[in-house]
Every structure is written in C-alpha cells, then in structure tokens.
TORZA-411313 format. One line per field, with one value per residue (C-alpha): residue number from 1; residue in three letters; chain; x, y, z. Coordinates in Angstrom, 1 decimal. Layout:
TORZA-411313
seq: (NUM|...)
type: (ALA|...)
mol: (A|...)
east: (X|...)
north: (Y|...)
up: (Z|...)
This chain:
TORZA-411313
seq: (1|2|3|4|5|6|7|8|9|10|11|12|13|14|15|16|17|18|19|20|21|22|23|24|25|26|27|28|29|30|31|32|33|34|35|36|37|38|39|40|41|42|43|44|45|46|47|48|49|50|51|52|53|54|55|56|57|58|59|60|61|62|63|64|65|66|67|68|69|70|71|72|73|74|75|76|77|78|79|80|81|82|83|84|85|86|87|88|89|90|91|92|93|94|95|96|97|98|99|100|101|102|103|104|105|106|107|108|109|110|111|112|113|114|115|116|117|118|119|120|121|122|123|124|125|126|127|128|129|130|131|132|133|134|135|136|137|138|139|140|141|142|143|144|145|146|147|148|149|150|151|152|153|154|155|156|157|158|159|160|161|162|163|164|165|166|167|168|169|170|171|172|173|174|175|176|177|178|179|180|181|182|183|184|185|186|187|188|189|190|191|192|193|194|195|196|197|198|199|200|201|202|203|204|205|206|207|208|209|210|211|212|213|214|215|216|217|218|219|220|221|222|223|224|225|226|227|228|229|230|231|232|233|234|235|236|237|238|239|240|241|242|243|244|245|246|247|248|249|250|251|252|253|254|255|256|257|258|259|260|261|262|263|264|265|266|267|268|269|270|271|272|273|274|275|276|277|278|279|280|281|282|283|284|285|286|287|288|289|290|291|292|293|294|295|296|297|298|299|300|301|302|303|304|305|306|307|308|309|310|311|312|313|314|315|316|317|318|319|320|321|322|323|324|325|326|327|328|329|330|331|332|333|334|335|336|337|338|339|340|341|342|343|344|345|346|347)
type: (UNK|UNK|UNK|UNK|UNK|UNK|UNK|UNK|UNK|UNK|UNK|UNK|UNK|UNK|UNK|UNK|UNK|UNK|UNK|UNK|UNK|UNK|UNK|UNK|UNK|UNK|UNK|UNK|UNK|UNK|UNK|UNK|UNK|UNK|UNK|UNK|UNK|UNK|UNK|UNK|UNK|UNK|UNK|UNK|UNK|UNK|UNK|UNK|UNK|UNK|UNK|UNK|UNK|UNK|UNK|UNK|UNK|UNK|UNK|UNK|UNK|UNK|UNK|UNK|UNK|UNK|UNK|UNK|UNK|UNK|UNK|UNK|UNK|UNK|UNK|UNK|UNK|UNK|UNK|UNK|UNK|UNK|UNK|UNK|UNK|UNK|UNK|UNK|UNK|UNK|UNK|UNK|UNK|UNK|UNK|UNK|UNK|UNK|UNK|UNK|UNK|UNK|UNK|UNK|UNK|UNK|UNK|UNK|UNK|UNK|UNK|UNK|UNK|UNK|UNK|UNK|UNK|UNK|UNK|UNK|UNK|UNK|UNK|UNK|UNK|UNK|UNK|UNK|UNK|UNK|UNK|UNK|UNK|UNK|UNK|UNK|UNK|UNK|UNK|UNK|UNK|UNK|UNK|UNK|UNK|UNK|UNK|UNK|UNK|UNK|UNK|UNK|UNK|UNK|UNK|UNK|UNK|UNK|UNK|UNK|UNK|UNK|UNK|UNK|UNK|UNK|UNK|UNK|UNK|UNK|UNK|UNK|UNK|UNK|UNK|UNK|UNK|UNK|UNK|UNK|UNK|UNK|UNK|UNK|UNK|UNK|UNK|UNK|UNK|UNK|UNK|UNK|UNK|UNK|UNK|UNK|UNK|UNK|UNK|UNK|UNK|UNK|UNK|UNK|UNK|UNK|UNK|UNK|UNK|UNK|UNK|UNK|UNK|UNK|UNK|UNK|UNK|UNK|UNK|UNK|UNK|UNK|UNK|UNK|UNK|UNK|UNK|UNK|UNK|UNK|UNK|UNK|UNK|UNK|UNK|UNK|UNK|UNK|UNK|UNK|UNK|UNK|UNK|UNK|UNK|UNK|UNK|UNK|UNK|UNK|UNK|UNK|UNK|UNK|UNK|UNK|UNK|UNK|UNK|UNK|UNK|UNK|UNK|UNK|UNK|UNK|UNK|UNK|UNK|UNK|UNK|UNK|UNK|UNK|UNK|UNK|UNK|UNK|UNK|UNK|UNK|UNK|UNK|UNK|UNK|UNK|UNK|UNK|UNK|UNK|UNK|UNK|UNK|UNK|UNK|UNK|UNK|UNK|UNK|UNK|UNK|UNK|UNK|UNK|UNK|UNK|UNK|UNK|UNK|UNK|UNK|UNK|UNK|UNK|UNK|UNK|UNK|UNK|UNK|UNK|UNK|UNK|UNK|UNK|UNK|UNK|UNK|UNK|UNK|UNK|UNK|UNK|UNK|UNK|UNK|UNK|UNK|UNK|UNK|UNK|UNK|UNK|UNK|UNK|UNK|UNK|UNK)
mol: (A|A|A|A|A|A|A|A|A|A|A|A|A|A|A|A|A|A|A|A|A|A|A|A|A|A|A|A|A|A|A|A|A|A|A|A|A|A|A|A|A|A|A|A|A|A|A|A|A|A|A|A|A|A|A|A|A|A|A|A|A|A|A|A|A|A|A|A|A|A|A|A|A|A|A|A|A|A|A|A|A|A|A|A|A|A|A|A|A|A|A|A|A|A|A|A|A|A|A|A|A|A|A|A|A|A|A|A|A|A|A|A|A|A|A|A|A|A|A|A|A|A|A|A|A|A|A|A|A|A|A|A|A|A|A|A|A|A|A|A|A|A|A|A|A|A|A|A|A|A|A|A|A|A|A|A|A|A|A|A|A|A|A|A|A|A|A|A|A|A|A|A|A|A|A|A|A|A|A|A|A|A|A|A|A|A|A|A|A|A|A|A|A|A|A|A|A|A|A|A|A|A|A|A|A|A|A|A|A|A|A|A|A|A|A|A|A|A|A|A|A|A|A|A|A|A|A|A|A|A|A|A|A|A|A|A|A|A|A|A|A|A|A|A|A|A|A|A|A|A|A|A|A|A|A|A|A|A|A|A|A|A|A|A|A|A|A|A|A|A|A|A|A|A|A|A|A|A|A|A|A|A|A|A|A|A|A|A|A|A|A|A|A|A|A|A|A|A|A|A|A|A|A|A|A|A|A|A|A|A|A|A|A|A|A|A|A|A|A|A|A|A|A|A|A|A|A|A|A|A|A|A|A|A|A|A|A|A|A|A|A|A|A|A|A|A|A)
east: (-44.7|-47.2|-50.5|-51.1|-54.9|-56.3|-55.0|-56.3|-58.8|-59.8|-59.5|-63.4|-64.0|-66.2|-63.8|-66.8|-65.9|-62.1|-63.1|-64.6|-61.7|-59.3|-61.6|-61.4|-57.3|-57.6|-54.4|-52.8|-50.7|-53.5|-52.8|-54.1|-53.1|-54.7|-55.0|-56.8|-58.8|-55.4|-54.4|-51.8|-50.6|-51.6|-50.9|-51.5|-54.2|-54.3|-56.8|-55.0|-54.6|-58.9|-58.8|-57.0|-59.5|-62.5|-61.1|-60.0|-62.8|-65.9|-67.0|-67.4|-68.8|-65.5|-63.7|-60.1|-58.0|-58.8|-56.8|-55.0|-51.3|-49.5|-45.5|-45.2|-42.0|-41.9|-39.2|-38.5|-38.5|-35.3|-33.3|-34.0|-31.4|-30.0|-29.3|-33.0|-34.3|-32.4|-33.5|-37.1|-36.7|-35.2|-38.1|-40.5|-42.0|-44.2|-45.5|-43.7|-45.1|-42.6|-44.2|-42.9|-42.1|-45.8|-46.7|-48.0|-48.0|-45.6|-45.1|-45.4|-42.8|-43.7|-40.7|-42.0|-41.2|-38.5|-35.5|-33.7|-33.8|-30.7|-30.1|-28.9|-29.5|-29.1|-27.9|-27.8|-25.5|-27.4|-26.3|-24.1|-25.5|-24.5|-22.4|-21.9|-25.4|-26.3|-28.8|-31.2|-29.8|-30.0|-33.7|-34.0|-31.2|-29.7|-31.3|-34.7|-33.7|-36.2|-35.5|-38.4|-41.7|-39.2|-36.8|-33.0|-32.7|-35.9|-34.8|-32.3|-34.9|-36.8|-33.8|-33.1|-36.6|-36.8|-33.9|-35.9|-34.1|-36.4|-34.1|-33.4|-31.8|-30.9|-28.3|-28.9|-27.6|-28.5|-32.0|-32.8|-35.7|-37.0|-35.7|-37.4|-40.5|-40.4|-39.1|-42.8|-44.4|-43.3|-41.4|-42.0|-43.8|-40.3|-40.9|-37.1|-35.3|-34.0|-30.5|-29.8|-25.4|-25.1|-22.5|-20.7|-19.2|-17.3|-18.7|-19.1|-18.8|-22.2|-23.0|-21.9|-24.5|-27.1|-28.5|-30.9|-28.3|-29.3|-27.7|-24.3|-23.3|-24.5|-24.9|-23.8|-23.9|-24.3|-27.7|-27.3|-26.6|-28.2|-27.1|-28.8|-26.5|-27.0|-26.8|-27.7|-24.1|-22.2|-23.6|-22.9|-19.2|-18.9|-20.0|-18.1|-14.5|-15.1|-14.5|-14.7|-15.2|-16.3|-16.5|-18.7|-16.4|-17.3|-14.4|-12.9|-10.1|-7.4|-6.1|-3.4|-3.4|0.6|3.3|5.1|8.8|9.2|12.9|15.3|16.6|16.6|17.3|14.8|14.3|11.1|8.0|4.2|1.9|-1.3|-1.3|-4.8|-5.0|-7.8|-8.7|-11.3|-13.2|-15.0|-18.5|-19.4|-21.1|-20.2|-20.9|-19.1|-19.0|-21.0|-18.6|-16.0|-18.0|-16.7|-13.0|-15.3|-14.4|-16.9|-17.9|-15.3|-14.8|-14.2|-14.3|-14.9|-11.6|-10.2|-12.3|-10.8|-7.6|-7.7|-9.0|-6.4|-4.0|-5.3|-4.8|-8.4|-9.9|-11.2|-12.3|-13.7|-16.7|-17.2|-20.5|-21.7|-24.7|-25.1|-24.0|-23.6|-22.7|-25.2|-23.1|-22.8|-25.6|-24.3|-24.9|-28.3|-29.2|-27.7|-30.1|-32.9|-32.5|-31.6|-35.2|-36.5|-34.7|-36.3|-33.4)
north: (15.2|13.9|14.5|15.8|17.3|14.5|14.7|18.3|18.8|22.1|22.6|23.2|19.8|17.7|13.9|12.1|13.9|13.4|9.6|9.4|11.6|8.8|6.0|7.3|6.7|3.3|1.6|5.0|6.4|7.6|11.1|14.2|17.7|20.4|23.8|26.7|29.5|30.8|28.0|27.4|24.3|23.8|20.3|16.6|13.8|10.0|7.3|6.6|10.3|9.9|7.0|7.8|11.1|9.2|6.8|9.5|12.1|10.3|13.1|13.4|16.4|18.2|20.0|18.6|21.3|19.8|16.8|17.2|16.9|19.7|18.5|16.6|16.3|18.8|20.5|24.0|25.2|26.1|24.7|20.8|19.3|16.1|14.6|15.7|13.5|10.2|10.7|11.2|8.1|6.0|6.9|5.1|8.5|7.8|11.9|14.7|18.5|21.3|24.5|28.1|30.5|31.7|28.0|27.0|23.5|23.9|20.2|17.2|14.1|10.6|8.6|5.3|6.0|8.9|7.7|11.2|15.4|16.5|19.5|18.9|20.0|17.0|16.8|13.7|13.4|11.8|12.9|9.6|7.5|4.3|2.8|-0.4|-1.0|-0.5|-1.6|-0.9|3.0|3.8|4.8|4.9|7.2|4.8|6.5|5.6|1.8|-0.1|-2.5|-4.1|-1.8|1.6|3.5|3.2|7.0|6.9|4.6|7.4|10.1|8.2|7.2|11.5|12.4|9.8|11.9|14.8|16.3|18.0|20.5|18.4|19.0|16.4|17.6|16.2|15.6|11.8|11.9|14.8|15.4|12.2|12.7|16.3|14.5|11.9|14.3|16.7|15.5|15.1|11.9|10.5|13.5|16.2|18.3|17.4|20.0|19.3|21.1|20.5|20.4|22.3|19.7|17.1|18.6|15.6|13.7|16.9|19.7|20.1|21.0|24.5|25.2|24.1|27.7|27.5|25.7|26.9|24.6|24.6|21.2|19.6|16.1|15.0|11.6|9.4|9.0|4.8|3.8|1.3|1.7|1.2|3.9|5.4|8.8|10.6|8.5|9.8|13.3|13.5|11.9|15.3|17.5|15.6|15.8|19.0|17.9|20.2|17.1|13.5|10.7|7.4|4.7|0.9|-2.0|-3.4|-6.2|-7.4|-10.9|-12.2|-15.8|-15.6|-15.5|-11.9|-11.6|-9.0|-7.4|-4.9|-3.6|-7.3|-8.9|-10.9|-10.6|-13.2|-14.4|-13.6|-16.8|-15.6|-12.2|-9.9|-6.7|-4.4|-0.9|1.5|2.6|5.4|5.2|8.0|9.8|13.2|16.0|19.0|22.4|24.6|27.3|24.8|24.6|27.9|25.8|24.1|26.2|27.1|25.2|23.0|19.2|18.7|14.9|14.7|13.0|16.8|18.7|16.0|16.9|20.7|20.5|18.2|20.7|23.4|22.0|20.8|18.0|15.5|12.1|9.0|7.1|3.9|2.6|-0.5|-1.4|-2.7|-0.8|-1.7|0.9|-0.3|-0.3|-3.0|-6.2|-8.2|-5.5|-4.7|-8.6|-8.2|-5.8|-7.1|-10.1|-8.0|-6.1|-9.5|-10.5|-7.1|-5.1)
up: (-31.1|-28.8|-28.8|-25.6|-26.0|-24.9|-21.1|-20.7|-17.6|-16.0|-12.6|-11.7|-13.8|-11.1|-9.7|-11.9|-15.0|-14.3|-13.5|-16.9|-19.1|-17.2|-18.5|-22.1|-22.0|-20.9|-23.3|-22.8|-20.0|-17.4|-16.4|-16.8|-16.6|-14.8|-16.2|-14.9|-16.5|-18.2|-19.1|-16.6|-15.9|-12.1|-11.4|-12.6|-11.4|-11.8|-11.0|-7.6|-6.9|-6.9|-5.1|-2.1|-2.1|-2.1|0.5|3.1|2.5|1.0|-1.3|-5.1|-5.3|-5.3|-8.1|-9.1|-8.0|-4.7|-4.5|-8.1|-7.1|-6.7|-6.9|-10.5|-12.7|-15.6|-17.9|-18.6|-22.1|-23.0|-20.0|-20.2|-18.7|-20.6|-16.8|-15.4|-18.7|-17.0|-13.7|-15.2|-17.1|-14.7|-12.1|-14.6|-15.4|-19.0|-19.4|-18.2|-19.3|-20.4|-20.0|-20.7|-17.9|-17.7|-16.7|-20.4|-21.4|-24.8|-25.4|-23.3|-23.9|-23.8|-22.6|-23.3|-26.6|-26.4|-25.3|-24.5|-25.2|-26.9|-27.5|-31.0|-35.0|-36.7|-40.9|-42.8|-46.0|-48.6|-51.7|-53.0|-55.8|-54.0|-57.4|-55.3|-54.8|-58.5|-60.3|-57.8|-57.0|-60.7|-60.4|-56.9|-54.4|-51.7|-48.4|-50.1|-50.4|-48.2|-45.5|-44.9|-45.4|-44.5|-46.3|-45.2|-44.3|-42.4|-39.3|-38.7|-38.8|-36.7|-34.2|-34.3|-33.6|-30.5|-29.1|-29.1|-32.1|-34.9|-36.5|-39.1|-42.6|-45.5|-48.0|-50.8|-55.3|-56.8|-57.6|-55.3|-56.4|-55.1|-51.4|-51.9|-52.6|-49.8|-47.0|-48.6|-45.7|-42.2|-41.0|-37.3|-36.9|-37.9|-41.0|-42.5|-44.9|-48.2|-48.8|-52.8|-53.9|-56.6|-57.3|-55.3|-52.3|-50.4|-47.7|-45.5|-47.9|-48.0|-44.4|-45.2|-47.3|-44.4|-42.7|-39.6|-37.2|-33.5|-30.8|-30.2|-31.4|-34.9|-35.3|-38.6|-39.9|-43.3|-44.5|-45.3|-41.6|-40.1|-36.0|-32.5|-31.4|-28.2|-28.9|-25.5|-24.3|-27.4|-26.6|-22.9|-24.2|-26.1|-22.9|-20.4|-22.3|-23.7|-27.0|-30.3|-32.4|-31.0|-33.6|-33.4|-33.5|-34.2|-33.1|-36.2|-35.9|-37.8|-37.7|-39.3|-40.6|-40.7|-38.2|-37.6|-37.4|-34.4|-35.8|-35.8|-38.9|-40.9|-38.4|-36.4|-32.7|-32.4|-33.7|-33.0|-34.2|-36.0|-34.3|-34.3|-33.7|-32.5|-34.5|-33.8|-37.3|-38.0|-38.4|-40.1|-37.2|-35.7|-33.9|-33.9|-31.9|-34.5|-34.8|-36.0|-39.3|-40.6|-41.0|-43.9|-47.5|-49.8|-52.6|-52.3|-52.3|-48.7|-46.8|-43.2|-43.2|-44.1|-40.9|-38.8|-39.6|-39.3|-36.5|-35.0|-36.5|-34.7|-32.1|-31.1|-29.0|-31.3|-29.5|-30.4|-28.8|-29.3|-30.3|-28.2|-30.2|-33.8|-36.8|-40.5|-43.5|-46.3|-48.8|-50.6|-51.4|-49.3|-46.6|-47.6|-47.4|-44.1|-43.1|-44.3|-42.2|-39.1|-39.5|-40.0|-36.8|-34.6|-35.6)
C-alpha cells in the first residue's frame, strides 16, 4: 500500500510552502493532494499547476485552493472499474486518489508500480512436499525454495498484490509451520493468511476450508509458479465470456520424430512425415465464480481436475486463456536451475 502521507497539503497552505512540500518529493512522483479542514479531498497541485499561476498572475501570496486543480482522475471505493484503471494507466497517470463517498482519501495507487485493480481474493495451494525436488524440500517446504535472494511463493504474492489484490490466503500441510512463520509478517505490504489441511486434500480440496472470500470470483493457483502472467487480461477473459471457470493455459507441442500412417480400419490411406501437433496445457491457474466452490465436498481428496469436470457436467462455461508470457512449474531440479538463471537473466 502506498504511502500516501507524504503528498498531503491543506488548502490554506501558502504556494511557497506548497513549492517547498513539492521539493521534498524530488525522486518521487510530484503531486500533491489538497484537503480541506475535513479532510476532504478538494483537488490536486503540481509544480507546473504553480508555475502557470505565477506566470499569469504574479502573486505568491495566495493559498492553494486558489489555483489547485479542480478536475483530477480518482477512483471510487467500491466501484473501481477494471476498464477506468487502463485508461488511467495508459494516460501516463503515476497517482490517482480513491476516496469514499464523503470525499476521504482511503488509499491512493501508484501505477508505476501497480499494474491493475482486480477485484479478486486470491488462494495459493501450497501444501505439497515437492518429492521431486528432494533433498532440499525435506527441511525446507517448496514455496519457500529461493530463487535468487526471494522465496518461490513470494514472486506470486508479489505479482497478486501489484494487481491490487490483498485478500490473500495460503492453504497450507508440509512444514506448515514454517509458511506460518514466514507469511507472520506482511509480504509486499499484504498481511497473507495461513489455512492449515488437516490432511491432504487434493490439489483444490483445500480451498473449502478457506472462510473470508468477498468478491465474486477467486483466483486460485499453485504456490511453485514461476509466470509473468497477465492477470488483468485473464480476468477481463472471465468477465467478457461470462465464464464460470476460466483456466490459464500455456502452449505445449508435440512432435513426432516418426511418420503417421493416416488409415481406415488397417488399412492405410496416407502418410504424414514427422507430424507435430499443438496442445494447450494447464497451468495450474484458475478463477472461479465463488459460488461454484460449494460443488467442492468436504474433507475430501478433491483435484482441480475433478471441479473442472463437474462443472463441465453441469453444464457450465469453463474456458481457457492462454498465457502469452513466461511460465515454468518448479518442479523438478532441472526447473529450479532454470529459474535461477531466468532471475539471473531479469526474469
């Protein structure tokens, strides 16, 4: 969350004291917001806002509220809009105020460094005990593997929170106690929640058990991910095609070093030389419509392969969207070497 203190002026500070709170952001986005005696957000002043005052009326004597301006970009609490966040971000716009309907400042987002506002609850499954990556998960649970100087789980807490999504939960059974004590303290400024198994529940079992769900859609994905997915795309995916389940999807061919007979019955109609063929894979990414996660059982093993399929049986809409930047299950060591070199590499 950004620290938005620092930008606070009133609107009876003099144009020299407003010249001198700009000076002390210098490195930082220069703009600050105006608040009255209430404090009401009232408008927003920058260095050339004071300029072209002091060039058309030659007088620094007067208070901000003078020649703060008046029209500014800000979001509604409660009603951002997902679409209003683009437009903000593709005008350049670094701050942008949200305020409550009295005209209260309730958070302001930097989009220099947050790339959207979802309007998501986010749960990461991290309750494996990565056999494939053994020995180093028998003392330590995979999501808290480094790569480089930051654990594995943490690049996708820190992907979530830069989507403006901080309801987040963690279920949790290897070594839980360890991920309870790492997530003890906030992470990219989100207080995370530990959900414990009581056993092993599947890959999605789990998310059951996870209370405090408010938006309508959950994102749900494997903690040992390492992806520059797009999120805000695979969430506007969901919106646009009304989906009840939309699944992240990475490209994943097949090519076969062989010729194929093309037949019918045993006899042979034709050859294909060294065919390939092109899949879609899942990537163990979702989100689902919340009230689809009463289909999920009770203590029960139960795979996210199994919600998929009740809910195609039901007759749902479950869609795929494909995932156009990197991605890589760390799964194996070969995988984690793989990452470590993409981190070294400005993953």
């Amino acid at each position: 969350m950004y620290d938005w203190n620092k930008h606070i002026i009133r609107e009876d500070a003099s144009l020299v004291e407003a010249l001198q709170h700009l000076n002390s952001l210098s490195g930082q986005t220069m703009v600050l917001f105006v608040l009255d005696d209430n404090d009401r957000l009232l408008g927003t002043l920058t260095d050339g806002d004071i300029r072209r005052f002091i060039i058309s009326h030659r007088n620094i004597d007067t208070p901000v509220k003078s020649f703060m301006h008046r029209e500014f970009r800000r979001l509604k609490e409660g009603k951002i809009s997902v679409e209003a966040v683009r437009d903000i971000r593709r005008q350049g716009i670094s701050l942008v105020p949200c305020v409550d309907d009295d005209g209260h400042i309730v958070e302001v987002y930097d989009f220099s460094s947050c790339r959207s506002i979802l309007p998501l609850d986010a749960v990461l499954m991290a309750g494996g005990k990565g056999e494939r990556l053994r020995p180093l998960t028998l003392t330590t649970p995979k999501p808290l593997l480094k790569i480089g100087n930051k654990c594995i789980i943490d690049y996708n807490i820190e992907a979530l929170a830069n989507n403006g999504i901080t309801n987040i939960a963690v279920t949790t059974n290897y070594l839980a106690e360890q991920l309870d004590d790492h997530f003890s303290e906030p992470v990219c400024g989100v207080k995370v929640r530990c959900v414990r198994e009581p056993r092993k529940l599947g890959t999605i079992g789990s998310l059951k058990l996870v209370d405090s769900l408010t938006h309508d859609n959950v994102l749900v994905m494997n903690s040992d991910l390492f992806t520059t997915i797009n999120y805000e795309d695979m969430y506007l995916q969901h919106i646009e095609e009304q989906a009840d389940m939309t699944i992240a999807a990475v490209p994943y061919m097949v090519s076969v070093p062989f010729a194929i007979f093309r037949s019918e019955g045993s006899r042979i109609l034709g050859l294909e030389e060294k065919p390939t063929y092109n899949y879609y894979a899942n990537a163990g990414i979702y989100i689902i419509r919340r009230k689809h996660l009463a289909l999920i059982p009770d203590d029960t093993v139960f795979d996210a392969t199994d919600l998929v399929e009740t809910l195609i049986e039901a007759g749902k809409k479950v869609v795929y969207h494909q995932i156009n930047g990197s991605w890589l299950d760390v799964g194996s060591p070969d995988d984690f070497r793989h990452a470590q070199e993409l981190v070294k590499n400005k993953f």
